[in-house]
gemmi code that builds the backbone of each chain (N, CA, C; Angstrom):
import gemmi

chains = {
    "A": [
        ("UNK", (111.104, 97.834, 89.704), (111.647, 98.950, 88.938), (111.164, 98.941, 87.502)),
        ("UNK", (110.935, 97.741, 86.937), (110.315, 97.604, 85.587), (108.772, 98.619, 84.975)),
        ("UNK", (108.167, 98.013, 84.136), (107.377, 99.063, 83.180), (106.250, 99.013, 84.497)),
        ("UNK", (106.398, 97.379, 84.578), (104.802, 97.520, 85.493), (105.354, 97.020, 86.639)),
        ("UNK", (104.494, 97.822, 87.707), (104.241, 97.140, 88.930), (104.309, 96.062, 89.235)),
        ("UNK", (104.773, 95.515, 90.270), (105.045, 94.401, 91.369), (103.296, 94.380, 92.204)),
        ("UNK", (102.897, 93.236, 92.439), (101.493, 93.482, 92.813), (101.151, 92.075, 93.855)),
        ("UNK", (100.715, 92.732, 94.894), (100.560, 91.961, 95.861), (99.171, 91.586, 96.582)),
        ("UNK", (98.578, 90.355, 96.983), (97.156, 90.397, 97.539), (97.138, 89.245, 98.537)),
        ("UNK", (96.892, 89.806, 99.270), (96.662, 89.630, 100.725), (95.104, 89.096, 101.452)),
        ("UNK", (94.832, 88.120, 102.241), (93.531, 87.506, 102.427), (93.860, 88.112, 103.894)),
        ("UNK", (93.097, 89.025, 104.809), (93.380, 89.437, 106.060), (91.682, 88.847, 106.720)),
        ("UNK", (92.069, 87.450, 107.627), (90.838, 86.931, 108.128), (90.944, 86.545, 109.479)),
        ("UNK", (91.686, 87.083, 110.184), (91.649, 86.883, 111.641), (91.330, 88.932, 111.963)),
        ("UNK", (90.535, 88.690, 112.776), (90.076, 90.134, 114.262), (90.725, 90.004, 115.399)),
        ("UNK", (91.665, 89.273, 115.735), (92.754, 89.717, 116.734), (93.690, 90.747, 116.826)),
        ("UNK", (93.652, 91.656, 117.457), (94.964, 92.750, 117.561), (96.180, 91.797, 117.062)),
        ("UNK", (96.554, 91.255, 117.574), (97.621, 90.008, 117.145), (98.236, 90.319, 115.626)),
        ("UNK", (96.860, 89.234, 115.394), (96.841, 89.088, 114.082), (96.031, 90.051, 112.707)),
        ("UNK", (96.085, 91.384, 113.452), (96.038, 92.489, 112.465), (97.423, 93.313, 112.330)),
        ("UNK", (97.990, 93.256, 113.023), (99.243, 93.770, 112.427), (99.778, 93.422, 111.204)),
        ("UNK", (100.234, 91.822, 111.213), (100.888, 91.747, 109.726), (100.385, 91.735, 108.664)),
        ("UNK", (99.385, 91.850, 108.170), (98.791, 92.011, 106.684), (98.488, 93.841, 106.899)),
        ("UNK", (98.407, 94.316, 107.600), (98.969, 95.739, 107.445), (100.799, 96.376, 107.559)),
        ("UNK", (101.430, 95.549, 108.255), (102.713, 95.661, 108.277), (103.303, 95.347, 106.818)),
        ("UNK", (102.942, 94.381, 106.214), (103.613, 93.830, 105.006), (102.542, 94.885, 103.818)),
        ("UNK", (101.329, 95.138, 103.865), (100.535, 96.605, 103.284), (102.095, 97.591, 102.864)),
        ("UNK", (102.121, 97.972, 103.885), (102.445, 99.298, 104.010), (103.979, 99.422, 103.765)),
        ("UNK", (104.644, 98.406, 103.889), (105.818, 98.068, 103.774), (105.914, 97.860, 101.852)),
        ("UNK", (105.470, 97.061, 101.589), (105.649, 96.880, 100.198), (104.715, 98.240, 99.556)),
        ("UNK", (104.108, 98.883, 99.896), (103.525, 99.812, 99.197), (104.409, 101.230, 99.008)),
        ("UNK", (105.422, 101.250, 100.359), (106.487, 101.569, 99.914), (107.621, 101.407, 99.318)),
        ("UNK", (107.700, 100.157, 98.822), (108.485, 99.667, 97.891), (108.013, 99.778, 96.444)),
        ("UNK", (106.834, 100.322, 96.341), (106.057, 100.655, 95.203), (105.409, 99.250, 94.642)),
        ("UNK", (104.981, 98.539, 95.152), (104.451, 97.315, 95.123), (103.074, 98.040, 95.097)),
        ("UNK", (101.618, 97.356, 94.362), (100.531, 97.586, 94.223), (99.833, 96.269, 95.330)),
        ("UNK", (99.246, 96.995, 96.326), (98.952, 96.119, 97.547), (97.171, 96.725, 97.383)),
        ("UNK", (96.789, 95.020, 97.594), (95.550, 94.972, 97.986), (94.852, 94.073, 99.283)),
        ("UNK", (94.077, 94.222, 99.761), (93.892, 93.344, 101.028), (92.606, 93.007, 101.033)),
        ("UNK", (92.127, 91.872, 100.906), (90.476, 91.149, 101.393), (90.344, 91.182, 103.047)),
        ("UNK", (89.461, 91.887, 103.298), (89.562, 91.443, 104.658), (88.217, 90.751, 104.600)),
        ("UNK", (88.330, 89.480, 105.537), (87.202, 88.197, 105.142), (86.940, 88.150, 106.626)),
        ("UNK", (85.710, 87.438, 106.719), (85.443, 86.780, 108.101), (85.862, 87.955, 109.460)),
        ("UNK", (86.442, 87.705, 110.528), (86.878, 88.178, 111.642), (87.999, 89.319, 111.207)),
        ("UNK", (88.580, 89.232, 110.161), (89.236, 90.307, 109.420), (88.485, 91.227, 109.184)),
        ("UNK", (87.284, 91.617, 108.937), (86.982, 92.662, 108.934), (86.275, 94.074, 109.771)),
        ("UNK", (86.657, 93.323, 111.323), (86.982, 94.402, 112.054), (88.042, 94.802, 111.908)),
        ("UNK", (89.411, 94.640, 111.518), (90.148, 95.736, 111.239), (90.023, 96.955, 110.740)),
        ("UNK", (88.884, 96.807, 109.577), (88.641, 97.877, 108.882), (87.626, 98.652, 109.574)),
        ("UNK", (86.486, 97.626, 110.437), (85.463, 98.511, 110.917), (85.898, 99.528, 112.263)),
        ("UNK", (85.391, 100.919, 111.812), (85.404, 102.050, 112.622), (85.290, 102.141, 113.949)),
        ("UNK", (83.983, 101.050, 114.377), (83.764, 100.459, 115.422), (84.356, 99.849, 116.272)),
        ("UNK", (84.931, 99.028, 115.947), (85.666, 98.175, 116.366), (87.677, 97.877, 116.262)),
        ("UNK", (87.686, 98.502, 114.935), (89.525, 98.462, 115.367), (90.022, 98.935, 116.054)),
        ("UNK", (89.724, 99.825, 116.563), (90.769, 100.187, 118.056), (90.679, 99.688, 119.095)),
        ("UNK", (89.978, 98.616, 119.275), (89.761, 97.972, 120.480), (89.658, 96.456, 119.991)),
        ("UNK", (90.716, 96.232, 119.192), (90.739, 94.272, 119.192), (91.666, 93.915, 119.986)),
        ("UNK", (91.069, 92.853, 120.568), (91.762, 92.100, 121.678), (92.291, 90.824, 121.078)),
        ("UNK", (93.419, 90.169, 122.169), (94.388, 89.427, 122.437), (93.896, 88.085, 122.904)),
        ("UNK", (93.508, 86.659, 122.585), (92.681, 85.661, 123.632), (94.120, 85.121, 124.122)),
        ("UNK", (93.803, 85.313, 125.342), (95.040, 84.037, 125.737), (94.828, 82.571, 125.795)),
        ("UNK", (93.556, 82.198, 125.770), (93.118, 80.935, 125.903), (93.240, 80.212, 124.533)),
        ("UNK", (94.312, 79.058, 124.553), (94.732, 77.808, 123.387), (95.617, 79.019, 122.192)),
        ("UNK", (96.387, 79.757, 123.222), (97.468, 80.606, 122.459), (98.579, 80.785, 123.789)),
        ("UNK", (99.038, 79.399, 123.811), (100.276, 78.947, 125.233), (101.584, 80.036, 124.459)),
        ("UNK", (101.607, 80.543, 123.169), (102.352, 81.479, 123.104), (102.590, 82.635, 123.927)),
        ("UNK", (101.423, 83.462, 124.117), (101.081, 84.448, 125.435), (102.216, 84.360, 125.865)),
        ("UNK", (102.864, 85.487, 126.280), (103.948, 85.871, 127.070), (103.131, 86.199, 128.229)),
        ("UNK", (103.768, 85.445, 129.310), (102.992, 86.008, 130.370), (104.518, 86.298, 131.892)),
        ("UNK", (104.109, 86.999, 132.876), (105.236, 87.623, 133.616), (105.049, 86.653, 134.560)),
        ("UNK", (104.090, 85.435, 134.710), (104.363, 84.189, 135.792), (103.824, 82.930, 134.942)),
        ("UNK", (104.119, 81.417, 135.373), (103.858, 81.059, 134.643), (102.453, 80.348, 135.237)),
        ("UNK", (101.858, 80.345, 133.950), (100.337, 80.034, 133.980), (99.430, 79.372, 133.148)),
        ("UNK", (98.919, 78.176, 133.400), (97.955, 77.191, 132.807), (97.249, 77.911, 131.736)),
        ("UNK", (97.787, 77.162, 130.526), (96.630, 77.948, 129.873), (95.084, 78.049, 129.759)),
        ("UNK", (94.681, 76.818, 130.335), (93.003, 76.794, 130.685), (92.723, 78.202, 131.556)),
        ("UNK", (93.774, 78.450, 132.232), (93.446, 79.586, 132.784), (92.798, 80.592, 132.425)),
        ("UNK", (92.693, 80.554, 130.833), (92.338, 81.944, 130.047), (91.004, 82.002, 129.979)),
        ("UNK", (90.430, 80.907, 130.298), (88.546, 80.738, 130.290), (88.795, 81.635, 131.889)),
        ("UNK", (88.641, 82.101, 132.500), (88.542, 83.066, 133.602), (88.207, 83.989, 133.240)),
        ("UNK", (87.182, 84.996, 133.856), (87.014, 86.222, 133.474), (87.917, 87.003, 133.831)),
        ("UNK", (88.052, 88.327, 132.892), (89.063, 89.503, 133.049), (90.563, 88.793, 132.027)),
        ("UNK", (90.778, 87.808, 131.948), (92.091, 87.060, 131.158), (92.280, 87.674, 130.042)),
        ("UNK", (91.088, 87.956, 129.012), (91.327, 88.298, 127.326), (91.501, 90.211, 127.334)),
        ("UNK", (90.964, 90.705, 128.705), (91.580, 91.998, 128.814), (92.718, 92.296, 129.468)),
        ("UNK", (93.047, 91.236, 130.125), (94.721, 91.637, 130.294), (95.892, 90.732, 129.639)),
        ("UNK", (95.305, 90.379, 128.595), (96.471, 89.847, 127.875), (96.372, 90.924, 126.623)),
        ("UNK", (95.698, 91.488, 126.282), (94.986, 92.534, 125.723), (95.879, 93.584, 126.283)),
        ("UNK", (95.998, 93.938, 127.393), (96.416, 94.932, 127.913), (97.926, 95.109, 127.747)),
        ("UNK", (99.031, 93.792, 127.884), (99.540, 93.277, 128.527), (100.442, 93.650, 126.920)),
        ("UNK", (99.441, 92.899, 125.754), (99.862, 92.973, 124.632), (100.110, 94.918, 124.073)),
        ("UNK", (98.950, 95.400, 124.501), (99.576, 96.780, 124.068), (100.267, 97.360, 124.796)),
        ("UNK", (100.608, 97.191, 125.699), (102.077, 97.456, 126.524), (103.278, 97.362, 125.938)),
        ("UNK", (103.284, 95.814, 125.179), (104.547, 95.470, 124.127), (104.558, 96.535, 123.083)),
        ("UNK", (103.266, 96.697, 122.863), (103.256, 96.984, 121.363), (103.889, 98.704, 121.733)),
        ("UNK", (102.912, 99.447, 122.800), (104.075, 100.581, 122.660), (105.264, 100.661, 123.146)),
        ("UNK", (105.774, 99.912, 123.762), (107.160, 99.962, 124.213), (108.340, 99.635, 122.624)),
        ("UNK", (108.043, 99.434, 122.040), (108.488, 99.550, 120.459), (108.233, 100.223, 119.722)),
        ("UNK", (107.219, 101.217, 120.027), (106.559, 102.375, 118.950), (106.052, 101.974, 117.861)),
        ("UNK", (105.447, 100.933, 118.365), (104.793, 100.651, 116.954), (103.253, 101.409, 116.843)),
        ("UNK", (103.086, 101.996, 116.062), (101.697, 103.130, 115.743), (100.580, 101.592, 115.978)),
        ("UNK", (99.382, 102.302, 116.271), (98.032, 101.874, 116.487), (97.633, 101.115, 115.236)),
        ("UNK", (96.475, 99.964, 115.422), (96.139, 99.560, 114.217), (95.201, 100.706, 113.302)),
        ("UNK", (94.639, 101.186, 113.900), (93.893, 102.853, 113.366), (95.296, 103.455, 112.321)),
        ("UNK", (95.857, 103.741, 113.314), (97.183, 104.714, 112.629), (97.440, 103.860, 111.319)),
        ("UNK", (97.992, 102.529, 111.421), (98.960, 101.693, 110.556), (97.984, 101.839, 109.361)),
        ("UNK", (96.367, 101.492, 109.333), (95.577, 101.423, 108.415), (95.502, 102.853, 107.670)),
        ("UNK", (95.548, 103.941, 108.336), (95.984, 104.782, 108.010), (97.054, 105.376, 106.778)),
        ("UNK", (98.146, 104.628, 107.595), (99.306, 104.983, 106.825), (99.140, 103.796, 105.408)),
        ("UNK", (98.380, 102.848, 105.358), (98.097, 101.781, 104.427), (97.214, 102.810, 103.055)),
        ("UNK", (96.072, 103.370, 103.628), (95.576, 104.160, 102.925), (95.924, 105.213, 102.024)),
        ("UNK", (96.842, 106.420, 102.919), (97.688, 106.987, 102.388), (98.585, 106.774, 101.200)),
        ("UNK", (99.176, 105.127, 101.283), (100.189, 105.263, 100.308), (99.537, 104.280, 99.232)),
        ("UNK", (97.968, 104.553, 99.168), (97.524, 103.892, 98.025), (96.981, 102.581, 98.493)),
        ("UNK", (96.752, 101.600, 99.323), (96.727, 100.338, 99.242), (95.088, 99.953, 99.400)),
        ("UNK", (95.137, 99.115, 98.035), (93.523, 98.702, 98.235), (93.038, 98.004, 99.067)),
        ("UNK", (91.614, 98.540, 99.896), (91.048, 97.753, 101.045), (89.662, 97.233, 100.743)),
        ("UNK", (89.312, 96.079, 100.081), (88.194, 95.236, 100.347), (87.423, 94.745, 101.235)),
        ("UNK", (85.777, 95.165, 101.526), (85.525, 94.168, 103.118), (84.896, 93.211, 101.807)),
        ("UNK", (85.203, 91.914, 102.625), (84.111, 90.963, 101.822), (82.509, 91.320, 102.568)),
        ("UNK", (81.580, 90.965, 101.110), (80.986, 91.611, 101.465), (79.489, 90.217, 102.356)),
        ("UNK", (79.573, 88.823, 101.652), (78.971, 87.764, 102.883), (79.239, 88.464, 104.393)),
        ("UNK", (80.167, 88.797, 104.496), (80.849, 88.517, 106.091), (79.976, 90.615, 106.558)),
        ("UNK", (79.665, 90.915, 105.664), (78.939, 92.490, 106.127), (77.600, 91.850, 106.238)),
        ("UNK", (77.068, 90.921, 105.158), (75.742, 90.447, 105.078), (75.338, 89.735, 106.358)),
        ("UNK", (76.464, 88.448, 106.899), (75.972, 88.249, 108.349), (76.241, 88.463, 109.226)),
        ("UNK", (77.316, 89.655, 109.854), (77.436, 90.330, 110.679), (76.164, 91.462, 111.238)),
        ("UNK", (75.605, 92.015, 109.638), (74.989, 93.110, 110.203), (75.620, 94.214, 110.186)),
        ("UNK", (77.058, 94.566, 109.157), (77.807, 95.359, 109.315), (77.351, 96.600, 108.237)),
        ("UNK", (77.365, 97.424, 108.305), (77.411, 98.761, 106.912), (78.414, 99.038, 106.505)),
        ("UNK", (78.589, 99.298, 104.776), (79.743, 100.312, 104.639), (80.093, 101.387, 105.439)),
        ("UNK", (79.060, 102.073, 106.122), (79.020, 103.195, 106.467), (80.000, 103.396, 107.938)),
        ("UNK", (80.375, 101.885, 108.947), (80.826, 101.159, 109.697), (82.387, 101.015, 109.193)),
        ("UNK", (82.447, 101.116, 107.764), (83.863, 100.996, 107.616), (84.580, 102.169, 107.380)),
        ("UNK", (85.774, 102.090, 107.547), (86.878, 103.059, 107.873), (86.751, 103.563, 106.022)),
        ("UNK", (87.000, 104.821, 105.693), (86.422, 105.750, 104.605), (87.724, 105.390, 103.509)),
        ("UNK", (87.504, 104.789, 102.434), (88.294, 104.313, 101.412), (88.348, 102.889, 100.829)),
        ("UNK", (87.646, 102.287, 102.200), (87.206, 100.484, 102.013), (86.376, 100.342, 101.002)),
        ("UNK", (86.522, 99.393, 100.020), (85.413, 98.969, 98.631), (84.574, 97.895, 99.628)),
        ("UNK", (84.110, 97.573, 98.658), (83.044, 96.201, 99.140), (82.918, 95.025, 97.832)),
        ("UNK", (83.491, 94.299, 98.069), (83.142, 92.745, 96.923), (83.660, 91.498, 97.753)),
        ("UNK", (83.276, 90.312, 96.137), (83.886, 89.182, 96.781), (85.007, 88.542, 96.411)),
        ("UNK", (84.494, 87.353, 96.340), (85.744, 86.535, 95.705), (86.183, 86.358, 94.271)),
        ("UNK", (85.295, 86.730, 93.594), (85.689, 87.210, 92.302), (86.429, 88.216, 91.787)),
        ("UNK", (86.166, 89.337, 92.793), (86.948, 90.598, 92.356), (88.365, 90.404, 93.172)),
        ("UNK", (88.396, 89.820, 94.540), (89.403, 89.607, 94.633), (90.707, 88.928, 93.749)),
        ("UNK", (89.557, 87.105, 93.840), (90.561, 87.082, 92.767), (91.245, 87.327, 91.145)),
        ("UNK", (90.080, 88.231, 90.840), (91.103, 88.917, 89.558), (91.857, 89.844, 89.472)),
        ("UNK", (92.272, 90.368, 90.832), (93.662, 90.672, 91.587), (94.643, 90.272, 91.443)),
        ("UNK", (93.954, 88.850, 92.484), (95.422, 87.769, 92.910), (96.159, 87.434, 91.915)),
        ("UNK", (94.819, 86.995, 91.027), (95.506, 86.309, 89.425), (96.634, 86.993, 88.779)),
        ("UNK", (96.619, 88.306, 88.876), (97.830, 88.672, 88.555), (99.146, 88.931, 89.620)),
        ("UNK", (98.543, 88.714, 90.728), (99.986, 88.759, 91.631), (100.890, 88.677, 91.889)),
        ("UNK", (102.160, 89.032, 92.071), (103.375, 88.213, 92.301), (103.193, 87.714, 93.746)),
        ("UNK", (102.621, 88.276, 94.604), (102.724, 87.356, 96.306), (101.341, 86.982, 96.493)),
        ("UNK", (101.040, 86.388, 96.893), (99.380, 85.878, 97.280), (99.578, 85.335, 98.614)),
        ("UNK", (98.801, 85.974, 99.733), (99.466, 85.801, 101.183), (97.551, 85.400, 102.086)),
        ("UNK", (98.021, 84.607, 102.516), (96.327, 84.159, 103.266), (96.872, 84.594, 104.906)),
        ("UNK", (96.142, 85.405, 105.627), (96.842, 85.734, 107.465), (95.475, 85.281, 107.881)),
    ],
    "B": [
        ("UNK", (130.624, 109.583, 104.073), (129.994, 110.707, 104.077), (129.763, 112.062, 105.088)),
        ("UNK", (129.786, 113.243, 104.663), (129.071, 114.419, 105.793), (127.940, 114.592, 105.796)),
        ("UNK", (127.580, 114.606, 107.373), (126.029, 115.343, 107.521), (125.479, 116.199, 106.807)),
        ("UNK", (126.372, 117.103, 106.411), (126.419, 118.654, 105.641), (126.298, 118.492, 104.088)),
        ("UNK", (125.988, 117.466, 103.829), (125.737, 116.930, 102.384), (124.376, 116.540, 102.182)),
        ("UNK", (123.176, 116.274, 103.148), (122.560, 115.882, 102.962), (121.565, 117.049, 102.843)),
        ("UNK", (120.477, 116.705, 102.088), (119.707, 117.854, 102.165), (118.121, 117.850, 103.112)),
        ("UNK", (118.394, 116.587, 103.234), (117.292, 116.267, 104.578), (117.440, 115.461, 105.379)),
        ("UNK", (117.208, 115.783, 106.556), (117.356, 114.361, 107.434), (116.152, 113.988, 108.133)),
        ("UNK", (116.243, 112.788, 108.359), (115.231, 112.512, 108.851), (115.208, 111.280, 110.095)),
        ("UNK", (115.289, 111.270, 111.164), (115.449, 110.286, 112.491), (114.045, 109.380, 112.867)),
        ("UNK", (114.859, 108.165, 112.617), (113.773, 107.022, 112.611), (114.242, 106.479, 113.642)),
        ("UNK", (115.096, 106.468, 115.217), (115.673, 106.575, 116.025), (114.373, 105.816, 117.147)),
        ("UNK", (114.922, 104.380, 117.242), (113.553, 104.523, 118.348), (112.221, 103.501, 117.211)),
        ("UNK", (112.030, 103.841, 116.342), (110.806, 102.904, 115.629), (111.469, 101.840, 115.109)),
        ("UNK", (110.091, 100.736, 114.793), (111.027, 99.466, 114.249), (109.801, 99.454, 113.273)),
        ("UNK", (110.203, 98.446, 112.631), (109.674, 97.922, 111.428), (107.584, 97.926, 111.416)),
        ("UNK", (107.714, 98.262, 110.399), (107.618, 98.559, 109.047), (108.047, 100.181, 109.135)),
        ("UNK", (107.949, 100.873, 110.426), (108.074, 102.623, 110.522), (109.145, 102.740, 109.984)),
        ("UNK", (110.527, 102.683, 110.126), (111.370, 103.333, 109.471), (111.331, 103.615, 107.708)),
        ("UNK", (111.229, 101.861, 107.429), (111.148, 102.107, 106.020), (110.038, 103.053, 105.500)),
        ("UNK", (108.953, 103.165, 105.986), (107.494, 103.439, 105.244), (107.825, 105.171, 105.422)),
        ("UNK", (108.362, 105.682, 106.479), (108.563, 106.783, 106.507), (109.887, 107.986, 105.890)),
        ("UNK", (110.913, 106.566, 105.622), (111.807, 106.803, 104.670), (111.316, 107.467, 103.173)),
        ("UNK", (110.346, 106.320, 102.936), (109.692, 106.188, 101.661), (109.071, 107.793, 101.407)),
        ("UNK", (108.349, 107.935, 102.137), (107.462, 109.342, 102.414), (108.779, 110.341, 102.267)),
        ("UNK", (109.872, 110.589, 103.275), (110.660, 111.587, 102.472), (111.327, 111.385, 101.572)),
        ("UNK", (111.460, 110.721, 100.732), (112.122, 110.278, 99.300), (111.450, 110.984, 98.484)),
        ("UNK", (109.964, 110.592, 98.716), (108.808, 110.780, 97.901), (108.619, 112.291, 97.871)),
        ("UNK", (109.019, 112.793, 98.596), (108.861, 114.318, 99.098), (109.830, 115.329, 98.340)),
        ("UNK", (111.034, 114.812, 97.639), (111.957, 115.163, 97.682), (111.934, 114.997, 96.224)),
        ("UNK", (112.876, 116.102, 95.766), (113.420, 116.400, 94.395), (114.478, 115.380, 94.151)),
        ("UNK", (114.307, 114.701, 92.880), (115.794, 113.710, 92.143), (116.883, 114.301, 92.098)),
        ("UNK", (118.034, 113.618, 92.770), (119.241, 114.177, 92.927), (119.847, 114.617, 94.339)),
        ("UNK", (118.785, 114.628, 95.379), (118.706, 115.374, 96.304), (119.000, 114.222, 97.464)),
        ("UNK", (119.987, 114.706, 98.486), (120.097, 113.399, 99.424), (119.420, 113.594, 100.568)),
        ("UNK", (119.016, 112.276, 101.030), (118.445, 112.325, 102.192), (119.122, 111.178, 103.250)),
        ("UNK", (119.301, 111.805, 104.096), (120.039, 111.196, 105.703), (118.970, 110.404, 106.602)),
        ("UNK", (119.012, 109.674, 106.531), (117.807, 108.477, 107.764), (119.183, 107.851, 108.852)),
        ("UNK", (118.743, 108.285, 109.836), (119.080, 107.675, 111.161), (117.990, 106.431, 112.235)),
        ("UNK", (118.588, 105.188, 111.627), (117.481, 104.324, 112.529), (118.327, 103.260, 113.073)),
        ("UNK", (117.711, 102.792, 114.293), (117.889, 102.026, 115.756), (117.292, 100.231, 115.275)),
        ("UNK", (116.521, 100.209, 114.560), (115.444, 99.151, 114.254), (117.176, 98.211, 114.081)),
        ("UNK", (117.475, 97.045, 114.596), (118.398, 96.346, 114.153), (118.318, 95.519, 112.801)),
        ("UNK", (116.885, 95.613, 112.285), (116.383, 95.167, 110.570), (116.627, 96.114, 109.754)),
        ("UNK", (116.762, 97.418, 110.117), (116.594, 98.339, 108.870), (117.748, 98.893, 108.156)),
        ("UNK", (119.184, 97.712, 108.333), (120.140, 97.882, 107.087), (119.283, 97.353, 106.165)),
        ("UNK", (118.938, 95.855, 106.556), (118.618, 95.456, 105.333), (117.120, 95.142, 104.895)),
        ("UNK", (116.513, 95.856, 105.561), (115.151, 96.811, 105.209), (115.254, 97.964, 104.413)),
        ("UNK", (116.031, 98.806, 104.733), (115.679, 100.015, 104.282), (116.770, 99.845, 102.969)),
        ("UNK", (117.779, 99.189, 102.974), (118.408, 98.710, 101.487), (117.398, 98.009, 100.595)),
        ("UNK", (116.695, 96.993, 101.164), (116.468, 96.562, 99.658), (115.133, 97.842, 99.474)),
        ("UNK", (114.411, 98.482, 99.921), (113.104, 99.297, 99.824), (113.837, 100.663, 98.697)),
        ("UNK", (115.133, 100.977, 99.182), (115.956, 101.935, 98.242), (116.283, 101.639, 96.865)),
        ("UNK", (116.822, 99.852, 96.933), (116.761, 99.415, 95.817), (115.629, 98.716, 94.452)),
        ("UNK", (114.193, 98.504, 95.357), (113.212, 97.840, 94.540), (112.820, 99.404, 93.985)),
        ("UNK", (113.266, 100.578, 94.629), (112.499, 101.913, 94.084), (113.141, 101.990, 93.140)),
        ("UNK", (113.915, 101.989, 92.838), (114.950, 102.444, 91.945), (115.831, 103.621, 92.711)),
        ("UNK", (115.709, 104.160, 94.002), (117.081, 104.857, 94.427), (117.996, 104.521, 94.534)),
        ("UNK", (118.861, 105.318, 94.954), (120.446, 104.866, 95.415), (120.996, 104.921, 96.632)),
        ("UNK", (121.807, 104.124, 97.002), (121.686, 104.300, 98.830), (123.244, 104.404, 98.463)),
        ("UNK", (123.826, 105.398, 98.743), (125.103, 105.972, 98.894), (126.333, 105.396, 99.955)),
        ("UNK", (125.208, 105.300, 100.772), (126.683, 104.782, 102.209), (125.611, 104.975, 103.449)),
        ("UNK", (126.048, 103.333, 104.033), (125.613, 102.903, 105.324), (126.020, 103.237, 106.131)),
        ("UNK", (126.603, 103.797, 107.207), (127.363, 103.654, 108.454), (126.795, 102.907, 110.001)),
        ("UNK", (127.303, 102.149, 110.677), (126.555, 101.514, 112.011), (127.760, 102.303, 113.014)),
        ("UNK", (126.656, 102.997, 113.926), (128.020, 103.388, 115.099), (126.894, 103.656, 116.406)),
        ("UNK", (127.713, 103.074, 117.553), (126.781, 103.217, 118.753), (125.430, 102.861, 118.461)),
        ("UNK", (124.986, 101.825, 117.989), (123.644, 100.867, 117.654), (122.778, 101.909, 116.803)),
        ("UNK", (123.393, 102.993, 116.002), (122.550, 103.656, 115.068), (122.856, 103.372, 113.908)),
        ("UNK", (122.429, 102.829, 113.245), (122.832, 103.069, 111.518), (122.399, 104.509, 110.573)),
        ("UNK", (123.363, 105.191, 110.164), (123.129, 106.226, 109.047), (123.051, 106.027, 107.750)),
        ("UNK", (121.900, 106.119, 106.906), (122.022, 106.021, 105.269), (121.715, 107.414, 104.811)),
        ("UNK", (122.823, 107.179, 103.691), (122.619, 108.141, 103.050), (122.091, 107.504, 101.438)),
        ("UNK", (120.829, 108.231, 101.287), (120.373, 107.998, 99.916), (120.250, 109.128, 99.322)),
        ("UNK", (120.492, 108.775, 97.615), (120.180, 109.828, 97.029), (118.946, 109.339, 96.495)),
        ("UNK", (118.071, 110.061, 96.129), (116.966, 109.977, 94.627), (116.989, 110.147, 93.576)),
        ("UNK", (116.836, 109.494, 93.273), (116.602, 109.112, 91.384), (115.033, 109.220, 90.718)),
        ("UNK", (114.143, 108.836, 91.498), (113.021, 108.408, 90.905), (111.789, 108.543, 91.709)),
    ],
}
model = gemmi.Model(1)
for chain_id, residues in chains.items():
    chain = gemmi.Chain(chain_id)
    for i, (resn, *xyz) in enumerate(residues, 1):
        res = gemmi.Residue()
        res.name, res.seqid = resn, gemmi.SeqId(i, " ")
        for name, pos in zip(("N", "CA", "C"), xyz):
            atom = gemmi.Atom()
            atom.name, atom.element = name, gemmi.Element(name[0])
            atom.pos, atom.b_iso = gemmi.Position(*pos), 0.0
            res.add_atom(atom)
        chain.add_residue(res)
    model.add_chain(chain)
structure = gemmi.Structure()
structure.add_model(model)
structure.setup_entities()
């Protein structure tokens, strides 16, 4: 409520459906709290942002015995083919049976209410990725610009 | 509080977290200071979700009600 902003920065480095939800959940959440939210997406994090690829990140079940599964099942099991698309599957089943909007959508609604999106830009250099690949509002830097962000942060969050 | 007091409503009925609050936010934001707005949500987090998000804004959240697993807020705007 004060003169200045509440300011938050976020390291988003996992490409799992999984683990793209919460550094957009906590985005979008504090950005409506009027919090100034920024997000690095590093490494495997930055398919979230890419066009290409976020709507279709998958779930590994293999050495993630978390997996909810409807029988019970070895987790070596997950080296099998077809396993990482139906836990994948299995997972967006959960996800709409709660209404929770798409990672497309959520990034979306992240955008909308202001929240800065960084790809690092090493992780475009050896991927092979383009700006042009990323979802329309994404900057491009590194760890410098990030962290003269963080430095002023009140939350500093690594996912 | 009455329904008939509010000057918008808005049903978050059914979404859970982060949706209720973020979309709360959006009609607040929408809305003239002074002016109340009615949110109806199911999310069993979003008393105390959508309280503190009313309070880091600087709004005012008027009155909670929980009945038949819905909670009603009524907020006004300030800011």
């Amino acid at each position: 409520m004060g003169e200045k902003k509440k300011r938050m920065a976020i390291i988003a480095s996992k490409g799992t459906l999984d683990m793209a939800y919460p550094p957009l959940i906590l985005a979008s959440t504090a950005a409506a709290m009027d919090v100034e939210v920024g997000i690095f997406f590093t490494l495997y994090g930055v398919d979230i942002v890419n066009k290409k690829k976020n709507h279709s990140l998958k779930v590994a079940p293999i050495a993630n015995p978390a997996m909810p599964s409807p029988i019970p099942f070895p987790n070596i099991l997950g080296v099998l083919p077809g396993m990482t698309p139906m836990a994948t599957m299995m997972m967006k089943s959960m996800i709409k049976k709660i209404n929770w909007p798409t990672i497309p959508e959520l990034l979306n609604t992240c955008i909308e209410a202001g929240v800065r999106m960084i790809a690092c830009t090493p992780t475009l250099e050896m991927t092979g990725v383009n700006k042009d690949d990323l979802v329309g509002g994404v900057e491009v830097a590194g760890a410098g610009d990030f962290l003269d962000f963080a430095l002023d942060a009140d939350i500093s969050l690594f996912v | 509080m009455d329904r008939s007091q509010a000057n918008t409503i808005l049903d978050c009925k059914g979404l859970n977290c982060p949706m209720p609050v973020v979309k709360t936010k959006k009609a607040i934001d929408s809305m003239q200071s002074g002016q109340i707005l009615l949110v109806e949500a199911t999310d069993k987090g979003a008393k105390a979700d959508i309280t503190a998000m009313v309070k880091r804004t600087g709004n005012e959240l008027l009155e909670v009600e929980e009945k038949d697993n819905v909670f009603t807020f009524f907020i006004k705007k300030i800011k």
